[in-house]
HTML snippet that shows the backbone in 3Dmol.js (N, CA, C, O; Angstrom):
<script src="https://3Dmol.org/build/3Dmol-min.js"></script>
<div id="view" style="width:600px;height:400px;position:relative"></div>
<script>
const pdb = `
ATOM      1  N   UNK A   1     -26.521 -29.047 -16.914  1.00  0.00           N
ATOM      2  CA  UNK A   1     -26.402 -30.237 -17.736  1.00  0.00           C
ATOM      3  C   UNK A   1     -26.733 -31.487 -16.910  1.00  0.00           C
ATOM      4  O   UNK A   1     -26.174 -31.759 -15.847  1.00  0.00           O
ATOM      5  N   UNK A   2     -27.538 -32.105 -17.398  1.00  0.00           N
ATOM      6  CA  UNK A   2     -27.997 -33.571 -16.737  1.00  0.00           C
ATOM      7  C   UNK A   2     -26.849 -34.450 -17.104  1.00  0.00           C
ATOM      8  O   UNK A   2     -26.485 -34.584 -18.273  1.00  0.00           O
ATOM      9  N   UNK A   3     -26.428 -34.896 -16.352  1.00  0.00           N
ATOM     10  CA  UNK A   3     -25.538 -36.202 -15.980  1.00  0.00           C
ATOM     11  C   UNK A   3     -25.860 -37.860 -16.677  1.00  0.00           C
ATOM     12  O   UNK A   3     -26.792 -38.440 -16.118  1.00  0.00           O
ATOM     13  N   UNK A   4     -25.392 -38.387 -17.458  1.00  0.00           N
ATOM     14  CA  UNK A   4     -25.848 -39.838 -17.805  1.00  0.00           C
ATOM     15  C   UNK A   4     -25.499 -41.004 -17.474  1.00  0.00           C
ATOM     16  O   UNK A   4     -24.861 -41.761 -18.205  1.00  0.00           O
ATOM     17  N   UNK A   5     -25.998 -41.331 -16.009  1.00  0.00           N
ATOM     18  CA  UNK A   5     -25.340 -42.505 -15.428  1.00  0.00           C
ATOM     19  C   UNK A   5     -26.338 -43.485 -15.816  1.00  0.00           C
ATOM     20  O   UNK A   5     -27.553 -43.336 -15.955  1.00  0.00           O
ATOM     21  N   UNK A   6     -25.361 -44.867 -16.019  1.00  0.00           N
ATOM     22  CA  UNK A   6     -25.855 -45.832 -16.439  1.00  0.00           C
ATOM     23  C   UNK A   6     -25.417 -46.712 -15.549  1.00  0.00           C
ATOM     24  O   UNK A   6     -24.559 -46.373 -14.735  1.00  0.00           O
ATOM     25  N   UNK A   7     -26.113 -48.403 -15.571  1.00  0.00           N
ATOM     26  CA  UNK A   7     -25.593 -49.457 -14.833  1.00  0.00           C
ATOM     27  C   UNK A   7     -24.461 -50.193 -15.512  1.00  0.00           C
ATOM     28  O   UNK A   7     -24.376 -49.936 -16.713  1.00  0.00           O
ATOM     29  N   UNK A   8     -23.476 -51.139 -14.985  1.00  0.00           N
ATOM     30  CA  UNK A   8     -22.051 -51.513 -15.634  1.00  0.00           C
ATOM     31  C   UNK A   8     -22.493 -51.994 -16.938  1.00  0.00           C
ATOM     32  O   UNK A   8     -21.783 -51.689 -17.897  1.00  0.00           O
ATOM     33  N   UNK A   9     -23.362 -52.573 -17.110  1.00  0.00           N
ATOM     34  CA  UNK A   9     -23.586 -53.398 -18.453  1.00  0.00           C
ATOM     35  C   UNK A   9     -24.162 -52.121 -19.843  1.00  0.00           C
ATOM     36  O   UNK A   9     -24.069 -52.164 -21.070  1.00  0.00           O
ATOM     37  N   UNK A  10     -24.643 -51.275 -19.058  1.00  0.00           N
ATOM     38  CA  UNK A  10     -25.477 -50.484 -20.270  1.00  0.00           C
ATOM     39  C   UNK A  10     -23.829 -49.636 -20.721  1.00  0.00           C
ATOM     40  O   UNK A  10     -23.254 -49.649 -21.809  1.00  0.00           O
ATOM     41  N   UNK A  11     -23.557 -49.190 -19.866  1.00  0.00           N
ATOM     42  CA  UNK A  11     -22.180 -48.586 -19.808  1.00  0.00           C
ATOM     43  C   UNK A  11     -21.605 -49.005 -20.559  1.00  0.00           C
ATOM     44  O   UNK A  11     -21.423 -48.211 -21.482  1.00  0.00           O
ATOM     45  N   UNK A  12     -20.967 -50.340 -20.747  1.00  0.00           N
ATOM     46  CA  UNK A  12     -20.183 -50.818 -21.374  1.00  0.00           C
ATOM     47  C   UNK A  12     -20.580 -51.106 -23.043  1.00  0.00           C
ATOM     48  O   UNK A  12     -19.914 -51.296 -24.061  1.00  0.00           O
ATOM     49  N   UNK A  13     -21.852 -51.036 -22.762  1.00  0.00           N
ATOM     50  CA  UNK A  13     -22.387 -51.398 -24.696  1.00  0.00           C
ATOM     51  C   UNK A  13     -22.511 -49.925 -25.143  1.00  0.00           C
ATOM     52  O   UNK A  13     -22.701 -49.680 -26.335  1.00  0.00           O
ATOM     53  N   UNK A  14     -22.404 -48.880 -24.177  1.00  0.00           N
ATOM     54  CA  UNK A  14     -22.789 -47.232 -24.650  1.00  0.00           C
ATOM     55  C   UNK A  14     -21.085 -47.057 -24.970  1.00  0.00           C
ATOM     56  O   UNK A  14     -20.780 -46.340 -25.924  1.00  0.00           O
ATOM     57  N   UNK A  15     -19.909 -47.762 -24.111  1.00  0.00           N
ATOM     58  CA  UNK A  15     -18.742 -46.721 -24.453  1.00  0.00           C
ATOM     59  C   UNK A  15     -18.170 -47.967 -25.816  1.00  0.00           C
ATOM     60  O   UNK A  15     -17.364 -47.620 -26.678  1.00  0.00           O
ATOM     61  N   UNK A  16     -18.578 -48.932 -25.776  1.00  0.00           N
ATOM     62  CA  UNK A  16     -18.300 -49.566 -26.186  1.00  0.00           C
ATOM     63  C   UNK A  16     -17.209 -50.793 -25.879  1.00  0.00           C
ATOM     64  O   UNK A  16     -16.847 -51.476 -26.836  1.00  0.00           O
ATOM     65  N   UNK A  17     -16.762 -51.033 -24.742  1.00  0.00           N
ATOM     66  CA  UNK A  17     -15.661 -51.639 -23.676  1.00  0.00           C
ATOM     67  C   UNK A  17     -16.982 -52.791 -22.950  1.00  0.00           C
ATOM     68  O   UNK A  17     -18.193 -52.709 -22.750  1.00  0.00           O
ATOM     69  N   UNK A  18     -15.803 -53.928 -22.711  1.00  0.00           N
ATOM     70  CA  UNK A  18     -16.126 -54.961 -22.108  1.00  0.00           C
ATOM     71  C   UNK A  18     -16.929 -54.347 -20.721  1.00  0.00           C
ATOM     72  O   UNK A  18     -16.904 -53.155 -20.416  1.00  0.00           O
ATOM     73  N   UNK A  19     -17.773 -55.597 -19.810  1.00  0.00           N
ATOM     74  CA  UNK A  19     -17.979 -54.710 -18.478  1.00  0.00           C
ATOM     75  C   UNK A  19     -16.612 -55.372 -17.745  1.00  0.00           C
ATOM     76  O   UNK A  19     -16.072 -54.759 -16.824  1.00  0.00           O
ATOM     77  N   UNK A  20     -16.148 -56.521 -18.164  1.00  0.00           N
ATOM     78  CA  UNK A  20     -14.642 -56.530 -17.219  1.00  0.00           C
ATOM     79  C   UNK A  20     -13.354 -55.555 -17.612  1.00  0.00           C
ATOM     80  O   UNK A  20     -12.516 -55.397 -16.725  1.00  0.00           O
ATOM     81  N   UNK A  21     -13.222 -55.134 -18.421  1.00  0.00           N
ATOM     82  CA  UNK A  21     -12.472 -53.863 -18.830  1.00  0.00           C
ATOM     83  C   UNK A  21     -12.683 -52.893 -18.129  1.00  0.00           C
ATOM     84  O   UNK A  21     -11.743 -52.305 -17.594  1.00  0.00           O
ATOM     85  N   UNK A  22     -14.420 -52.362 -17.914  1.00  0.00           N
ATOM     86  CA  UNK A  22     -15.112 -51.051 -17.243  1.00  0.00           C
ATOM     87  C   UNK A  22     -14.485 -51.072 -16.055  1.00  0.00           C
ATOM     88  O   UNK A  22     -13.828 -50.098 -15.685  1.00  0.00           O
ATOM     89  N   UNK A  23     -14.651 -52.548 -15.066  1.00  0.00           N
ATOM     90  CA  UNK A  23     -14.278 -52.711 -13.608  1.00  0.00           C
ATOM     91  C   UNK A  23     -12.520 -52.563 -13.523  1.00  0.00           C
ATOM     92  O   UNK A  23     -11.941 -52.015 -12.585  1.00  0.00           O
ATOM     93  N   UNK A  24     -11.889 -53.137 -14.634  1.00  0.00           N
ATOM     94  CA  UNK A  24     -10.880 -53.023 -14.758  1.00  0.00           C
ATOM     95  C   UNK A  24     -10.402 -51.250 -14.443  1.00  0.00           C
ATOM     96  O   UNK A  24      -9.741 -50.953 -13.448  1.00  0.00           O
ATOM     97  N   UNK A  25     -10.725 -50.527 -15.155  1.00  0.00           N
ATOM     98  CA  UNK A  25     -10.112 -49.083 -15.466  1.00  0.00           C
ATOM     99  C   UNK A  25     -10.847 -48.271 -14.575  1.00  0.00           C
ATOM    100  O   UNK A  25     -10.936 -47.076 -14.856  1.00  0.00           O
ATOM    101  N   UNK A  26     -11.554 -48.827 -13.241  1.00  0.00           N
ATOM    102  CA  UNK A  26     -11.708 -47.934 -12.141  1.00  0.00           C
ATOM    103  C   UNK A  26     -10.368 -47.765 -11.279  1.00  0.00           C
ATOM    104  O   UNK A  26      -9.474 -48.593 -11.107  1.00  0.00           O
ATOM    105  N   UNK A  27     -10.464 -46.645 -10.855  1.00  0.00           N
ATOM    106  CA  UNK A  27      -8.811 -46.038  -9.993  1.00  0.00           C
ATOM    107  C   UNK A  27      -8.371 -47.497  -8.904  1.00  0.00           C
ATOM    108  O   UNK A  27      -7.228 -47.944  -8.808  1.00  0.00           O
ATOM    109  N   UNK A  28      -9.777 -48.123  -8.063  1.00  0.00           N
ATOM    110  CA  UNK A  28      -9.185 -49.061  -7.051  1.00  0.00           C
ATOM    111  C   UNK A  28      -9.348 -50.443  -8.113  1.00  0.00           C
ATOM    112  O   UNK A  28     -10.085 -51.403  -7.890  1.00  0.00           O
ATOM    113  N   UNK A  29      -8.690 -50.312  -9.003  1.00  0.00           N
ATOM    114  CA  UNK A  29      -8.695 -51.397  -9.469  1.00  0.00           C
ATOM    115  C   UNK A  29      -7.086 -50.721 -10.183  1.00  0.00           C
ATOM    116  O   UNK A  29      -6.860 -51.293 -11.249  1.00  0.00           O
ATOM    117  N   UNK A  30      -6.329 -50.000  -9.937  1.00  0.00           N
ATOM    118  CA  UNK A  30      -5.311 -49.421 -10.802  1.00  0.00           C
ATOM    119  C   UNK A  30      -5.530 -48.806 -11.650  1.00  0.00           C
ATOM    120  O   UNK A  30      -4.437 -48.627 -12.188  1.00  0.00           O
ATOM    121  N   UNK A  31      -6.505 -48.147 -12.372  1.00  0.00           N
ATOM    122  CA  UNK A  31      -7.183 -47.937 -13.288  1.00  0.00           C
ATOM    123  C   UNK A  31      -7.085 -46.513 -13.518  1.00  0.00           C
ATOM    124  O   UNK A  31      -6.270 -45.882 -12.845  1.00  0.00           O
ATOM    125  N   UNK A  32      -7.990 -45.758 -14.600  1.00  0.00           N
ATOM    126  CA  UNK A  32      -8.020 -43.982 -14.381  1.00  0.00           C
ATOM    127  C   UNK A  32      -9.122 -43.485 -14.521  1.00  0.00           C
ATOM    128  O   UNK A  32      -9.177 -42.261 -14.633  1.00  0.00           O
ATOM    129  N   UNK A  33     -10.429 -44.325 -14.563  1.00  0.00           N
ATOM    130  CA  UNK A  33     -11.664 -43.702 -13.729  1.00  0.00           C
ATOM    131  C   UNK A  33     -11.540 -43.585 -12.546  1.00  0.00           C
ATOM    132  O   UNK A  33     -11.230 -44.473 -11.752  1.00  0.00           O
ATOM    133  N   UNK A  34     -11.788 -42.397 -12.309  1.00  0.00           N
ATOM    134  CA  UNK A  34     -12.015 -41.963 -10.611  1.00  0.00           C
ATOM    135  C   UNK A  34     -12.810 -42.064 -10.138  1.00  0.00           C
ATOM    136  O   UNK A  34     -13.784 -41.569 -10.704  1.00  0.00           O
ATOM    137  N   UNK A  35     -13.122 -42.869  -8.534  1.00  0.00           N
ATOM    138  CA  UNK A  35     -14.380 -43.030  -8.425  1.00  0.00           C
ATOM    139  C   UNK A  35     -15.291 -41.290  -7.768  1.00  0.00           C
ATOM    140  O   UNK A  35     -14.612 -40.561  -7.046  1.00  0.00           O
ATOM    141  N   UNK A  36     -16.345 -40.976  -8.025  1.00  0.00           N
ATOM    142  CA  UNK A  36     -16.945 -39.799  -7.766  1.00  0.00           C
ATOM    143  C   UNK A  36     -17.314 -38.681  -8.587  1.00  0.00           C
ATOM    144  O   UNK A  36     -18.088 -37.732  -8.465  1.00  0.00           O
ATOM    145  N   UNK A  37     -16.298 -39.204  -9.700  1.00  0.00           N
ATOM    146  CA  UNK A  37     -16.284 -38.194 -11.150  1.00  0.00           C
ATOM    147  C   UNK A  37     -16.704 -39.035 -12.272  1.00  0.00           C
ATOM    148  O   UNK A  37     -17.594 -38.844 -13.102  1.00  0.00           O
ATOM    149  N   UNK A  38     -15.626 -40.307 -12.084  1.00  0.00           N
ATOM    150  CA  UNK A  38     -16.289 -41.039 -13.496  1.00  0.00           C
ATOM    151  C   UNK A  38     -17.272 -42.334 -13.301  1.00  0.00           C
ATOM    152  O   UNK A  38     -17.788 -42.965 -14.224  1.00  0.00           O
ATOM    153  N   UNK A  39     -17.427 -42.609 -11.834  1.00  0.00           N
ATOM    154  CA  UNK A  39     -17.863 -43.552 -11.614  1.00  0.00           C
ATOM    155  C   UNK A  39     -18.451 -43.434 -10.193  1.00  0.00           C
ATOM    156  O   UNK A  39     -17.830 -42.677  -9.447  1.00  0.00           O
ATOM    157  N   UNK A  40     -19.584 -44.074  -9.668  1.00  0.00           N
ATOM    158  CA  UNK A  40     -20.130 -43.884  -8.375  1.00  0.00           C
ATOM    159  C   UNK A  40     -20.436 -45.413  -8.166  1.00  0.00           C
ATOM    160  O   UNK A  40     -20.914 -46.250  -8.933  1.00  0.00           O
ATOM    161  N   UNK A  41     -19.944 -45.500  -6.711  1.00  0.00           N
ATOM    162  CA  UNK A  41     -20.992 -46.447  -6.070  1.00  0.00           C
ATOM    163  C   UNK A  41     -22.027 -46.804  -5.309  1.00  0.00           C
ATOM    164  O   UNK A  41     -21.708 -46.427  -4.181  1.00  0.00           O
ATOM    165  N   UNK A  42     -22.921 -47.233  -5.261  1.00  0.00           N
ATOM    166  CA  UNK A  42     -24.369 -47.619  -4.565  1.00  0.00           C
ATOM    167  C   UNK A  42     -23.807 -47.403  -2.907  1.00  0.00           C
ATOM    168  O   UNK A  42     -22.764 -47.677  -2.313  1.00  0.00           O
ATOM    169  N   UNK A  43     -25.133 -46.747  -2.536  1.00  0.00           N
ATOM    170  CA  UNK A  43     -25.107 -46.709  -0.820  1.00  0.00           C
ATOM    171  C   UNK A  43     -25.346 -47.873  -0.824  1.00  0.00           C
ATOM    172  O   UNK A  43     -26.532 -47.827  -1.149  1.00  0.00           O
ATOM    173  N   UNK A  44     -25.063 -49.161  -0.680  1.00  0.00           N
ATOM    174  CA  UNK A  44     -24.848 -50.562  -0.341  1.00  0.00           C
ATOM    175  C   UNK A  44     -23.651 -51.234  -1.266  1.00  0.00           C
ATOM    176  O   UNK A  44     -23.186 -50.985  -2.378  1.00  0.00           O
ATOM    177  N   UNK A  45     -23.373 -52.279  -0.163  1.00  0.00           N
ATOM    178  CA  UNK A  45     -22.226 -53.092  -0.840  1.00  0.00           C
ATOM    179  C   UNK A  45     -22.539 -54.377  -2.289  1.00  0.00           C
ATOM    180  O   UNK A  45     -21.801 -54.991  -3.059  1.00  0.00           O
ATOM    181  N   UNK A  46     -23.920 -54.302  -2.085  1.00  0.00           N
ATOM    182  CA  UNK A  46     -24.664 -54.973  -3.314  1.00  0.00           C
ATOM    183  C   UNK A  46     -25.425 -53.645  -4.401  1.00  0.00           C
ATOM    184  O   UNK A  46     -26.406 -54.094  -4.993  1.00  0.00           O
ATOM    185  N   UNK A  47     -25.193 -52.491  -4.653  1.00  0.00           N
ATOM    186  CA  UNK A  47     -26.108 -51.498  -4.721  1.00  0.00           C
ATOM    187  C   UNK A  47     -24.929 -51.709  -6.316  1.00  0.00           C
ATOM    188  O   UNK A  47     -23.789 -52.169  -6.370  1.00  0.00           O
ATOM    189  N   UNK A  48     -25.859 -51.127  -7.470  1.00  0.00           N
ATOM    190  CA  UNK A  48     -25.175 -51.707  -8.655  1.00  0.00           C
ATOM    191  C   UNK A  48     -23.980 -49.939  -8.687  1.00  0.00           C
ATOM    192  O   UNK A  48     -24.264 -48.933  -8.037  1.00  0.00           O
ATOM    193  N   UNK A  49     -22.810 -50.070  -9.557  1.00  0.00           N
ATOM    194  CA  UNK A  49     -22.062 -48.900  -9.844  1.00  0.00           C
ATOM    195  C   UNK A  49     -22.649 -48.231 -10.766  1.00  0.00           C
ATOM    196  O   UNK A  49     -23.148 -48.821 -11.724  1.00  0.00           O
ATOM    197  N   UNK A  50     -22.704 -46.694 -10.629  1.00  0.00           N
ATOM    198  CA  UNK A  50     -23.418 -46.272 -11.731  1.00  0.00           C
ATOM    199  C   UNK A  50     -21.893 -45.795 -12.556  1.00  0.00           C
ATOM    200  O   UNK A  50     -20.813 -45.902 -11.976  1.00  0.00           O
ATOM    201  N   UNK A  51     -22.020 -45.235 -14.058  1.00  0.00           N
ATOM    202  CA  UNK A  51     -21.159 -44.671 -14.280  1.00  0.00           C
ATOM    203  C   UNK A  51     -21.573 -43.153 -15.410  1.00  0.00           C
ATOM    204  O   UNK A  51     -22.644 -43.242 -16.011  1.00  0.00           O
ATOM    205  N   UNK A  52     -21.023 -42.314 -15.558  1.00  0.00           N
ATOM    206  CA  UNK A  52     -20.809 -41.070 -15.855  1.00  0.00           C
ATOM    207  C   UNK A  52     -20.615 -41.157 -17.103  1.00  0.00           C
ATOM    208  O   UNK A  52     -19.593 -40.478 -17.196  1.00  0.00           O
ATOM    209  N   UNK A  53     -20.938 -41.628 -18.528  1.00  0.00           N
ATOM    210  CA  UNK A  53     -20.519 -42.046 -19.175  1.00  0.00           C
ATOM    211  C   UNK A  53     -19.816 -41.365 -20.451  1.00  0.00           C
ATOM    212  O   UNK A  53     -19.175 -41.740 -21.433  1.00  0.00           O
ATOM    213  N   UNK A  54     -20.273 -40.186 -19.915  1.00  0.00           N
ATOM    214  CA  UNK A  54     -19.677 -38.272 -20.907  1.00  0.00           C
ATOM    215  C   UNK A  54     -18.293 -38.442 -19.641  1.00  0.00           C
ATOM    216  O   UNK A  54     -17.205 -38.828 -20.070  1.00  0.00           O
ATOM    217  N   UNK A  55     -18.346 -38.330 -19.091  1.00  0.00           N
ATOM    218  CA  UNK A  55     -16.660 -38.577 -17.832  1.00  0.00           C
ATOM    219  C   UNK A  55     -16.211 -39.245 -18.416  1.00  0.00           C
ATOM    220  O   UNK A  55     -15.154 -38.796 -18.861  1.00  0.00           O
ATOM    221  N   UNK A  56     -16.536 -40.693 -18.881  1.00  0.00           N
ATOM    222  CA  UNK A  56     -15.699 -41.572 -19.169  1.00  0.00           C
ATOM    223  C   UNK A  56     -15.241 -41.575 -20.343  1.00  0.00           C
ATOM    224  O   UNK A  56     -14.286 -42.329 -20.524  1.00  0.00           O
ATOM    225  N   UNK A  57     -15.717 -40.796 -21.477  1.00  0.00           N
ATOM    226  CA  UNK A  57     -15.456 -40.723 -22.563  1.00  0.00           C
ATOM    227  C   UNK A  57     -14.499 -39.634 -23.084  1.00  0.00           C
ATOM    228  O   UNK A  57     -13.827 -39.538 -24.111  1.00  0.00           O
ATOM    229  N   UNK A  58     -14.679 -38.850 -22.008  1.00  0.00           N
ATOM    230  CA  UNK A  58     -13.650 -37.681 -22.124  1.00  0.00           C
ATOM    231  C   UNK A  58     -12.291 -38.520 -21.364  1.00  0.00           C
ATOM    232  O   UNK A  58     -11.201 -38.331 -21.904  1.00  0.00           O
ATOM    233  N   UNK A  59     -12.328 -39.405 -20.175  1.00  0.00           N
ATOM    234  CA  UNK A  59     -11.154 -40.296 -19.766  1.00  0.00           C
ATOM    235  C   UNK A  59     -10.609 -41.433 -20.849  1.00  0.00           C
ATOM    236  O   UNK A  59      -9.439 -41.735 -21.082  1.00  0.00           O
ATOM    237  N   UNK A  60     -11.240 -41.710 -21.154  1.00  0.00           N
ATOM    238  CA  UNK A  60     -10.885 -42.750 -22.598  1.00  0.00           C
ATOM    239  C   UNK A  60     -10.206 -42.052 -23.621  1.00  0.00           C
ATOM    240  O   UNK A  60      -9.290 -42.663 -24.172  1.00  0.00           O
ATOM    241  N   UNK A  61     -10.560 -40.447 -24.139  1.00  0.00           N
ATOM    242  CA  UNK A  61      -9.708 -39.794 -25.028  1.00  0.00           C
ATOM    243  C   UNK A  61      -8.339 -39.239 -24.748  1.00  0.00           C
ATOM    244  O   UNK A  61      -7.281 -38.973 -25.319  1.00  0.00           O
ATOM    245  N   UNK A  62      -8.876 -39.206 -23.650  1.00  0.00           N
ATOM    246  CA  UNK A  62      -7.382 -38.617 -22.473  1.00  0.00           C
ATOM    247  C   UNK A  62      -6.193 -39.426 -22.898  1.00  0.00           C
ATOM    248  O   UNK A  62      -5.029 -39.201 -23.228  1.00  0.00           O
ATOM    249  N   UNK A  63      -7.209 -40.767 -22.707  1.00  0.00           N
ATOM    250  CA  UNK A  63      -5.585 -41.192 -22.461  1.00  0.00           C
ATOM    251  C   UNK A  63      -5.378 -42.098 -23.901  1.00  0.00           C
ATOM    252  O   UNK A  63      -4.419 -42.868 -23.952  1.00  0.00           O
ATOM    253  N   UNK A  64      -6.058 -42.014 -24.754  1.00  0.00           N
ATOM    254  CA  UNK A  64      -6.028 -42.344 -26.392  1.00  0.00           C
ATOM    255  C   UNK A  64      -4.809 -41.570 -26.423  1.00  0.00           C
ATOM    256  O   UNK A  64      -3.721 -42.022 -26.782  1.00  0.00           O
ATOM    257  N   UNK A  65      -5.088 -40.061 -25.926  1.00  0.00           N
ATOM    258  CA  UNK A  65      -4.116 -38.807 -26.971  1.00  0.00           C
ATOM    259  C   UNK A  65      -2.600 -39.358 -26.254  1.00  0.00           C
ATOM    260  O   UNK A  65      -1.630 -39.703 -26.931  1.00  0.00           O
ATOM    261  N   UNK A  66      -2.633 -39.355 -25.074  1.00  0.00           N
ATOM    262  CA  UNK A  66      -1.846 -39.624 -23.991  1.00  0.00           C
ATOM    263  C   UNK A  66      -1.030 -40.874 -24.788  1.00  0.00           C
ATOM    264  O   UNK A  66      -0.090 -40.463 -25.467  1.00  0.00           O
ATOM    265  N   UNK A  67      -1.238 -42.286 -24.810  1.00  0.00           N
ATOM    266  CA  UNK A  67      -0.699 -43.233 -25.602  1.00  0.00           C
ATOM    267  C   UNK A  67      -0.402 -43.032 -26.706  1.00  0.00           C
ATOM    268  O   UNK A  67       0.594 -43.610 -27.143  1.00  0.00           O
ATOM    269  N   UNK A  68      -1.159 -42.139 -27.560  1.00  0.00           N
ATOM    270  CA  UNK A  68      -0.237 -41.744 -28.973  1.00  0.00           C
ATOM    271  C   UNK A  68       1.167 -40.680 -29.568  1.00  0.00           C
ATOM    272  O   UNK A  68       1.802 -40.409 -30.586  1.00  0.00           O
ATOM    273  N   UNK A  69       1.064 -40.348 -28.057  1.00  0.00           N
ATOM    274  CA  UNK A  69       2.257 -38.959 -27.831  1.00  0.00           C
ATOM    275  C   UNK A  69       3.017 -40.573 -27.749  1.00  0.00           C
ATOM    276  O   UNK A  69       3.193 -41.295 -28.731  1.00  0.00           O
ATOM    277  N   UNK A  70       3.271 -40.796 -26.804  1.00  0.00           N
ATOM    278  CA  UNK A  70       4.156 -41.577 -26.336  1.00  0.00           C
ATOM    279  C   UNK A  70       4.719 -42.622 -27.535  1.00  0.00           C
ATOM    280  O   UNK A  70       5.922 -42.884 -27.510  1.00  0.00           O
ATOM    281  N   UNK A  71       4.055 -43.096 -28.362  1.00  0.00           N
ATOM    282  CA  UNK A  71       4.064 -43.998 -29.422  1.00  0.00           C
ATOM    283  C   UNK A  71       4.935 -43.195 -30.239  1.00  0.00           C
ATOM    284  O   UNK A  71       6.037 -43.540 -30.665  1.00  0.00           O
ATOM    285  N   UNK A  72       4.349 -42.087 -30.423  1.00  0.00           N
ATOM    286  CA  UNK A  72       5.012 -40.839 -31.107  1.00  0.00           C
ATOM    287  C   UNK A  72       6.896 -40.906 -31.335  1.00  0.00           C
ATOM    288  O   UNK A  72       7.606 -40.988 -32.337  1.00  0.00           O
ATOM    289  N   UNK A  73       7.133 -40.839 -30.110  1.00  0.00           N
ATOM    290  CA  UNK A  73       7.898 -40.358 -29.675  1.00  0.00           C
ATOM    291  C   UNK A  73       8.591 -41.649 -29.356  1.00  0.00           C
ATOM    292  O   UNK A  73       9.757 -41.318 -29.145  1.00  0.00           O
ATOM    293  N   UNK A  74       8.475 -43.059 -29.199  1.00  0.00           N
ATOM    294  CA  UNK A  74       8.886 -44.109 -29.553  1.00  0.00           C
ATOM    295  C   UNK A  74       9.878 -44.312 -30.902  1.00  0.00           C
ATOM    296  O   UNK A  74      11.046 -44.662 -31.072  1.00  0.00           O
ATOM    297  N   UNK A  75       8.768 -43.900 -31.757  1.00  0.00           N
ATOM    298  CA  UNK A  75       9.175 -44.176 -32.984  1.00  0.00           C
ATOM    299  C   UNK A  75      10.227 -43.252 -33.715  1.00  0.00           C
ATOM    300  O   UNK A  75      10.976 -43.464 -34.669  1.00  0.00           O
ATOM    301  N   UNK A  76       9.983 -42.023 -32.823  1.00  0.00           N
ATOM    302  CA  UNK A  76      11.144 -40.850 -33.469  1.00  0.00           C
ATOM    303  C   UNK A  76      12.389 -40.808 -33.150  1.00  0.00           C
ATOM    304  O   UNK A  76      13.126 -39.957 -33.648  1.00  0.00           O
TER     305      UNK A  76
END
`;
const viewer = $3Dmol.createViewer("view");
viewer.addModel(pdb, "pdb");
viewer.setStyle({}, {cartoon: {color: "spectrum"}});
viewer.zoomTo();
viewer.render();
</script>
């Protein structure tokens, strides 16, 4: 399976999320994209982030289901 990395901006209009949200929800930002799985960075410190964007979408449902248990279970 070919991989679909994109640059922060295409990323963000494909998952549908801000690109300050995207930077937001990387792991060194506190976040739960991981970098290496859901997200890569450029061999340079100016080199753009690519991101994984089937990773990230399966991390975004994760934790959809994840917040609705919990809501769940708030309310019960």
């Amino acid at each position: 399976m070919v991989e679909l990395l994109l640059k922060t901006a295409d990323a963000g209009r494909y998952l549908g999320v801000s690109v300050q949200s995207l930077r937001r929800y990387r792991d060194v930002e506190g976040g739960f994209l991981v970098e290496n799985e859901d997200w890569f960075s450029g061999a340079y410190e100016n080199s753009p982030i690519r991101w994984n964007v089937e990773k990230c979408k399966e991390a975004f449902s994760k934790r959809r289901k994840g917040n609705a248990k919990k809501v769940l279970k708030a309310v019960s």
